[in-house]
Residue, then its C-alpha position, 0 to 999 in steps of 0.5 A: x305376345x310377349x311371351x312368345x318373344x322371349x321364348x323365341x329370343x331364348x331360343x335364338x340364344x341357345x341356338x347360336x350358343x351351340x355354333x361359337x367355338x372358342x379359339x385355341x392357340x395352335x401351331x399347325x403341323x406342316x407335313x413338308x419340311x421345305x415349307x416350314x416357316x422359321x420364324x414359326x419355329x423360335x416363335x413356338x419355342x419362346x413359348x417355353x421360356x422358363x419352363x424349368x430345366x429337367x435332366x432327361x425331360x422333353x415333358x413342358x409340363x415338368x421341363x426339358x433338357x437341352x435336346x429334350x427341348x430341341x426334339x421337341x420343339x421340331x417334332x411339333x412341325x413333323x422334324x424328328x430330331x435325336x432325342x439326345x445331345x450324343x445324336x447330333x455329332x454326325x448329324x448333317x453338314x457343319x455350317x460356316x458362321x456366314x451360313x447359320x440361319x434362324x431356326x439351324x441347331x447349334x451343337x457343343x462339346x461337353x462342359x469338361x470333355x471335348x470329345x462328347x457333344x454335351x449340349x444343343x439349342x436353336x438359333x432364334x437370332x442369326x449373325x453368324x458367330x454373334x447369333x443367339x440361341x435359345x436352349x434348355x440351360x443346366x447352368x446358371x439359368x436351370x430354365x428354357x433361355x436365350x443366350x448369345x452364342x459369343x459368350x466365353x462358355x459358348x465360344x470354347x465348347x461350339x462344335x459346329x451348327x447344322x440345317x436340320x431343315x433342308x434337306 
């Protein structure tokens, strides 16, 4: 008898041991973009900070820079976005600073040439001109970073910030 017991309690182990599915962390894709949530958007991306800053990369693997970060941190919520920082200087509507919103990309001039845009990030904290960002940095950071966008390096190179968003 009591072996029987315990070959059926074994059974009812192995049994329910087929059905327990171990959770896995995912950000689901929304085929809409009107109904992508924002918040989801800087929550996915603050899972890179840190991830190392590399030239010509949106691999989270290796690293990213600037708009290989931005590209894809969007394309994971079905936003396909210009895979180089050159791509958003015609991209949609310059925003005022009372209109930037958590998740808009804030785009930059070059570090030494104002005719190039050189550098994106995504806004994680609106408040117009004080707003933080969050960006693959190639200065002094070399990493996925936030960053206030009232900084003097920010502030002379900003270009403009665009909903990428609603359409």
């Amino acid at each position: 008898m009591k072996t029987l017991a315990l070959i059926s309690l074994l059974f009812f182990i192995t049994l329910s041991s087929f059905n327990l599915k171990k959770e896995k962390k995912q950000v689901q894709n929304t085929p809409s973009q009107t109904e992508i949530n924002r918040d989801s958007i800087v929550s996915y991306a603050k899972q890179y900070l840190g991830t190392p800053y590399v030239y010509a990369s949106s691999n989270p693997k290796k690293g990213f820079d600037c708009s290989g970060f931005v590209s894809y941190v969007f394309n994971n919520f079905g936003v396909t976005l210009p895979r180089s920082s050159s791509g958003y200087k015609n991209l949609g509507r310059a925003l005022k600073p009372e209109e930037f919103k958590v998740g808009d990309v804030l785009v930059f001039y070059g570090y030494k040439n104002r005719n190039v845009v050189g550098h994106v990030g995504i806004i994680c904290e609106a408040n117009g001109m004080q707003s933080k960002f969050i960006h693959a940095s190639s200065g002094k950071a070399q990493q996925v970073t936030i960053t206030a966008l009232d900084t003097e390096h920010y502030t002379k190179r900003f270009y403009k910030c665009v909903d990428v968003l609603s359409k």
